[in-house]
C-alpha positions as CSV (number, residue, x, y, z in Angstrom):
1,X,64.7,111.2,117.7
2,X,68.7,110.7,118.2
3,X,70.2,114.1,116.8
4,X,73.6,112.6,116.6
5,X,72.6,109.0,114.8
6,X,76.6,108.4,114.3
7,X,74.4,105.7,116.5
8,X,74.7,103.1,113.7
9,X,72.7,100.2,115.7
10,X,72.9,97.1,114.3
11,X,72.5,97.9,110.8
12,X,75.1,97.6,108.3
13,X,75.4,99.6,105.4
14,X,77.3,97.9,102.5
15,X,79.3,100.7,100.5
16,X,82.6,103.1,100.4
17,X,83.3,105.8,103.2
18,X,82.2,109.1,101.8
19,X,83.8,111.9,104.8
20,X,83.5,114.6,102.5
21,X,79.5,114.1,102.1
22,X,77.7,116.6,101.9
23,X,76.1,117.8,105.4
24,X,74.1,119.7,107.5
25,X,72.9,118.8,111.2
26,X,69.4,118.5,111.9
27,X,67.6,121.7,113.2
28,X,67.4,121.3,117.2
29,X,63.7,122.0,116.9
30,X,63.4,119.3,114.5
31,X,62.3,115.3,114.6
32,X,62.0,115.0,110.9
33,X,63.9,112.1,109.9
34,X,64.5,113.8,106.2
35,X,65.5,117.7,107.1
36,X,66.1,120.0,104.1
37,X,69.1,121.8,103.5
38,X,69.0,125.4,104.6
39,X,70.1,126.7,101.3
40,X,68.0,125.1,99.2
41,X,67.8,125.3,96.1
42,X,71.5,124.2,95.3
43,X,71.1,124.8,91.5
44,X,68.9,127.6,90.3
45,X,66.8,126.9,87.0
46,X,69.9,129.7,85.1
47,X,72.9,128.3,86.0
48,X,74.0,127.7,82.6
49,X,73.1,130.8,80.0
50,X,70.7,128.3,77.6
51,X,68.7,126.6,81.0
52,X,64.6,127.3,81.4
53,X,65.4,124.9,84.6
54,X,67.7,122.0,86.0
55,X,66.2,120.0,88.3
56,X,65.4,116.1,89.0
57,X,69.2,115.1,88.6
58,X,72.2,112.4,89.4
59,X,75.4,112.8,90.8
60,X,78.0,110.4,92.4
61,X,81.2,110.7,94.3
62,X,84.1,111.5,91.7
63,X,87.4,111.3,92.1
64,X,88.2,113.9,95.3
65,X,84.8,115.4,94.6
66,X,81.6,114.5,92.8
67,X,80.3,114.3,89.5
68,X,76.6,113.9,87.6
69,X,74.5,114.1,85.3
70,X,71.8,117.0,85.0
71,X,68.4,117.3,83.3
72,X,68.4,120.7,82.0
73,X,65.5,122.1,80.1
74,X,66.8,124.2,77.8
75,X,64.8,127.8,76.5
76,X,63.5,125.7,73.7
77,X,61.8,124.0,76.6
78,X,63.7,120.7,74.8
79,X,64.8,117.9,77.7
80,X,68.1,117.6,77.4
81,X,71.1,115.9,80.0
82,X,74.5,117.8,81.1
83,X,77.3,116.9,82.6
84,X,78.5,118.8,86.0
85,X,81.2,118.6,88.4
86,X,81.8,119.5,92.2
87,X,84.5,119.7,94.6
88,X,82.2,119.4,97.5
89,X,78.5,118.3,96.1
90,X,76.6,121.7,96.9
91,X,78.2,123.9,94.5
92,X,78.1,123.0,90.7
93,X,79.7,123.7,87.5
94,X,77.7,122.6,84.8
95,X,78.8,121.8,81.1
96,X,77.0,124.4,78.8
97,X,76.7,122.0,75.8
98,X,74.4,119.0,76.2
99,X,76.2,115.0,76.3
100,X,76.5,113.3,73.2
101,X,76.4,110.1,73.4
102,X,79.1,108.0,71.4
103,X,76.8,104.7,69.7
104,X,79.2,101.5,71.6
105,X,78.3,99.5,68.9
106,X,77.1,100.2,65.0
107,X,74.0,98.2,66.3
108,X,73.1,101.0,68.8
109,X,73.6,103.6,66.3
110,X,70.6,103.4,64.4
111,X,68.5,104.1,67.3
112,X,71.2,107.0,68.8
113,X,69.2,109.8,67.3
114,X,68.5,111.9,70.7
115,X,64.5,112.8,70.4
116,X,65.0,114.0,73.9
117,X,66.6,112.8,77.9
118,X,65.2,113.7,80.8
119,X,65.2,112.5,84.7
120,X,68.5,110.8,84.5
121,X,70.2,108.4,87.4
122,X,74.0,107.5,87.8
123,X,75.5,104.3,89.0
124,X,78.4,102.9,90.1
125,X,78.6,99.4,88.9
126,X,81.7,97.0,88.8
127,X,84.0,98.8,86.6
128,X,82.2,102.0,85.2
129,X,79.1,104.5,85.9
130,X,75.8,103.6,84.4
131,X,73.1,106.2,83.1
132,X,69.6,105.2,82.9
133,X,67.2,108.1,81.9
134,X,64.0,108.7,80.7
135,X,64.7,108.6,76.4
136,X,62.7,109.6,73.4
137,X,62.5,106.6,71.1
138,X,58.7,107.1,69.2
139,X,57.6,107.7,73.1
140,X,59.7,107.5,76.2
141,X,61.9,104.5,77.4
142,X,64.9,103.7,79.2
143,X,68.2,104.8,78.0
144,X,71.3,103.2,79.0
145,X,74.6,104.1,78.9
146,X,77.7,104.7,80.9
147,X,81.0,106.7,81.4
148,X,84.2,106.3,82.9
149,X,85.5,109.6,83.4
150,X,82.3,112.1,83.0
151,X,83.9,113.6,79.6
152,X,83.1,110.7,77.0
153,X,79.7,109.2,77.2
154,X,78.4,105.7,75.4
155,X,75.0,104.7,74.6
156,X,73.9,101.1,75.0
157,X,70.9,99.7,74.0
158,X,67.1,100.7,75.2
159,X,66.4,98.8,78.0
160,X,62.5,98.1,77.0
161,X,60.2,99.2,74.6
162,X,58.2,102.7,74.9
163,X,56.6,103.3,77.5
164,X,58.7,103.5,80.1
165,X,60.0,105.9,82.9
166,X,62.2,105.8,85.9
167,X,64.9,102.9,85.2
168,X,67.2,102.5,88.2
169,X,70.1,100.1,88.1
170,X,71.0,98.1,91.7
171,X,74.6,98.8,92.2
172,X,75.9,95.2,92.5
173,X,74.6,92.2,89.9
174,X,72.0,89.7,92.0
175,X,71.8,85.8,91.4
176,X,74.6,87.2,88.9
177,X,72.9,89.4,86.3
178,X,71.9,93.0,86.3
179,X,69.0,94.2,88.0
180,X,66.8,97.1,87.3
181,X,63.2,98.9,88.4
182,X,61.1,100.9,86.0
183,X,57.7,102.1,85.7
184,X,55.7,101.2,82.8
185,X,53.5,104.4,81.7
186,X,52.3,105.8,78.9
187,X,52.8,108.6,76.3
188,X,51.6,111.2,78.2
189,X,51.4,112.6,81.9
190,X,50.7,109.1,83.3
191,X,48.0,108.4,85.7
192,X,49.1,105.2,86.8
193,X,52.3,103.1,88.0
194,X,54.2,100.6,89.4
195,X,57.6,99.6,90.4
196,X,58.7,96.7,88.4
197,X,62.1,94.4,88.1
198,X,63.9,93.3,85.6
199,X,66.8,91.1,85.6
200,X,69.8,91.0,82.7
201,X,72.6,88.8,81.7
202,X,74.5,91.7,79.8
203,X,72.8,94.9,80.0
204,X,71.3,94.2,77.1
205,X,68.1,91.9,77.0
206,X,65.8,92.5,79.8
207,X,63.5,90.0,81.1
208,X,62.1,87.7,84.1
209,X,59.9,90.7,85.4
210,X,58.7,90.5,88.5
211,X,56.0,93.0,90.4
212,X,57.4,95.1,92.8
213,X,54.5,97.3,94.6
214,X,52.2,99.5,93.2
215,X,49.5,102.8,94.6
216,X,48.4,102.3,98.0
217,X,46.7,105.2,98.6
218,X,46.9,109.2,100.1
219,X,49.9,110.9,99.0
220,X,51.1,107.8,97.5
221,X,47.7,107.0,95.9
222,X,48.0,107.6,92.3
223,X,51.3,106.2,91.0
224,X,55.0,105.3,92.2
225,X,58.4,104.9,90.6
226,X,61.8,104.0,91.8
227,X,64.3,107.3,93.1
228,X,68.1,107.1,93.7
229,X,69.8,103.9,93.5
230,X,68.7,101.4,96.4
231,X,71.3,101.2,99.1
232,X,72.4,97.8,100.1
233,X,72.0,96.9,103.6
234,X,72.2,94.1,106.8
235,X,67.7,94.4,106.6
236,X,67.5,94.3,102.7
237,X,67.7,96.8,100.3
238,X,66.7,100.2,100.8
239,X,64.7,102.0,98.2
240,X,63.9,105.9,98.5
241,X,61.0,106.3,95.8
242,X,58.4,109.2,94.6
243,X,54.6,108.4,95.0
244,X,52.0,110.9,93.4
245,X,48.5,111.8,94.3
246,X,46.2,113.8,92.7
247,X,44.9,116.8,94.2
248,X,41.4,118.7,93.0
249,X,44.9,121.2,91.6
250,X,46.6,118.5,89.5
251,X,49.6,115.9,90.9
252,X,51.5,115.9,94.2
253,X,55.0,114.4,93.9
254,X,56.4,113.4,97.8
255,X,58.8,110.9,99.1
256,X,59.0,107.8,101.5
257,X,61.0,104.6,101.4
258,X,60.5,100.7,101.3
259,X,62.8,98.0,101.8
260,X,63.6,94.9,99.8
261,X,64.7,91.4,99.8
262,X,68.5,91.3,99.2
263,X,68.0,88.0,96.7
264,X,64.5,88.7,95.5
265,X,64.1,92.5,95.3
266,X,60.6,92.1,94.0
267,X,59.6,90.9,97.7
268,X,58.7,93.8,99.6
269,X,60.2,93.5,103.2
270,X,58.4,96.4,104.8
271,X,57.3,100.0,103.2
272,X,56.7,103.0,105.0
273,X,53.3,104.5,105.3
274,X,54.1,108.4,105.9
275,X,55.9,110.1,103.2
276,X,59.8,111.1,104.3
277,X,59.5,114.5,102.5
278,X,56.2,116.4,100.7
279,X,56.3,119.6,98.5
280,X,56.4,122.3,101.3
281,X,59.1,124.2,100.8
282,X,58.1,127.6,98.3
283,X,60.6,126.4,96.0
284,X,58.8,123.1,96.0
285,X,55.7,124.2,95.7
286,X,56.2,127.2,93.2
287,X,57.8,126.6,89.7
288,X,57.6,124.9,86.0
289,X,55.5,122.3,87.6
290,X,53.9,123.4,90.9
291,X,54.2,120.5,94.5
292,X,56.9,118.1,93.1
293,X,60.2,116.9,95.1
294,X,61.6,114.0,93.1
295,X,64.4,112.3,94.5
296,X,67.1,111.2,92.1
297,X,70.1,110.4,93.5
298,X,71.7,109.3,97.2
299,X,75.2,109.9,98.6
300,X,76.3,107.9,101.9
301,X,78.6,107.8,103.9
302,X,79.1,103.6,105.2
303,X,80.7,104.4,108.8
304,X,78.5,107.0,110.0
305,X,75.0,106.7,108.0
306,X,74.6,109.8,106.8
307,X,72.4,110.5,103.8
308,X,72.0,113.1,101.2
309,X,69.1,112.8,99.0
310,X,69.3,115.2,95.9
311,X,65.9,115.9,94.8
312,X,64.4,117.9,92.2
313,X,62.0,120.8,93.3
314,X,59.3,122.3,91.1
315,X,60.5,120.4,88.0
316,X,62.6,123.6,88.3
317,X,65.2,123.6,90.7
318,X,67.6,121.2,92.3
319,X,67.9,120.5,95.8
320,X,69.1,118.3,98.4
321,X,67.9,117.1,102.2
322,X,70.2,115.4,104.4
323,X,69.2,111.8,106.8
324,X,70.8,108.8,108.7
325,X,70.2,105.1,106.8
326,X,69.3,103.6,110.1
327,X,67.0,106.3,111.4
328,X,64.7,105.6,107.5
329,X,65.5,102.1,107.7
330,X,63.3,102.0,111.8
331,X,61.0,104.1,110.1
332,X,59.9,102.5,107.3
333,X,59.6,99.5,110.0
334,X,58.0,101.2,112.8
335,X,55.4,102.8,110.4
336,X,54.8,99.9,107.8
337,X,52.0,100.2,105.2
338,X,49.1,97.6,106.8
């Protein structure tokens, strides 16, 4: 395994430079190609005074730092999103008081009656920065809605009808319209899934949905769902997403990666076999929700490669591991799914 993998290859990695990403070097005993951070967790479950946990969050680069949006459970135990800010993506201030979301049309206010957010994801797209998250409307769905500057926040319409989780926006239109994965579920603690997309002319109505890829089995065996945006590159689209299987102790939430074809992101191009990272770390495995790292959100850096994958540990704590887009990108390749 290269150490240094500033050895881009041949790849090509569409996106800004980002030289004040967040990093850490590989340990020199290590060939993992997703290495944790060795001060893990970055956000304990009390950094704000009203917080059970924070975990399973989105951030982005900001202005001359980074910015996001956080699931905090509050001591209710009621899912509720946040706003944060950082000067160098590791150490957070978080808003105290939950977002409200301003209704962008009276259309949109009738439904803007905030049941509950959870699981959120941030994208930059053409002129602004698009929320997606997991929102209570009779049953969970996908909320949309987007900010310019992290301090006001507007709500657009549901993307689909209840029951729906994991809405992630592609960070560029395709065949011009917006593009989107989710995972239809239930009402409950699903035991089933599949990555979807959905195309859109206006973010708005939603349709021509198209089968992505679904359970395959082992630690990916029992249902799927889309992670941090999917990074555009030279071999397709690059999608970090959760699988889940069910243990004889309850569910198992782990990570790999597939990638997808540029102009039909519904055709799988190759998906890796081996999970990237699985609950091992004690603050992965111990918490609100025992054996769960759900990835979120992505940062990279164009020129050089480098990765880092926020995650959410324990559905209690948030964390972040650190990788190189071309050394996931020959993995997912060299160890394809058969």
């Amino acid at each position: 395994m290269n150490t240094n993998a500033s050895a881009q290859t041949s790849l090509k990695i569409v996106g800004p430079a980002l030289p004040h990403l967040p990093w850490e070097d590989r340990p020199a005993d290590s060939s993992d190609v997703v290495w944790r951070f060795s001060q893990n967790p970055i956000i304990n479950h009390d950094a704000i005074p009203t917080s059970n946990s924070i975990f399973n969050s989105a951030v982005v680069p900001f202005g001359d730092g980074f910015a996001g949006v956080f699931r905090c459970d509050d001591k209710r135990r009621l899912m509720q999103l946040h706003s944060g800010r950082s000067t160098d993506g590791l150490h957070w201030t978080i808003d105290p008081d939950p977002i409200r979301f301003i209704p962008d049309s009276p259309q949109v206010e009738e439904i803007s009656r905030f049941e509950y957010g959870y699981d959120p994801r941030v994208c930059w797209l053409e002129d602004r920065y698009y929320i997606t998250w997991c929102n209570g409307y009779h049953g969970p769905t996908i909320g949309v809605g987007y900010t310019y500057d992290f301090q006001q926040y507007y709500q657009l319409e549901n993307a689909f009808l209840p029951f729906n989780r994991n809405g992630v926006l592609f960070p560029r239109r395709i065949n011009g319209k917006y593009a989107m994965l989710s995972r239809p579920s239930d009402n409950g603690h699903t035991p089933f899934g599949d990555i979807y997309y959905s195309e859109s002319p206006d973010m708005t109505h939603w349709g021509r949905h198209r089968f992505v890829m679904g359970p395959i089995g082992g630690w990916q065996a029992t249902k799927i769902g889309a992670g941090p945006t999917p990074i555009e590159t030279s071999e397709g689209w690059l999608l970090i997403y959760h699988g889940v299987l069910t243990s004889c102790n309850g569910f198992v939430y782990s990570f790999g990666a597939a990638l997808l074809d540029l102009d039909q992101p519904w055709k799988v191009i190759a998906r890796g076999a081996p999970y990237l990272l699985a609950p091992q770390a004690p603050y992965e495995r111990t918490g609100d929700v025992p054996n769960v790292a759900f990835p979120c959100a992505a940062l990279v850096d164009a020129p050089t490669g480098r990765m880092a994958i926020y995650y959410g540990g324990a559905d209690t704590v948030v964390c972040v591991a650190f990788a190189y887009v071309n050394e996931i990108v020959d993995f997912v390749k060299q160890n394809p799914v058969r």
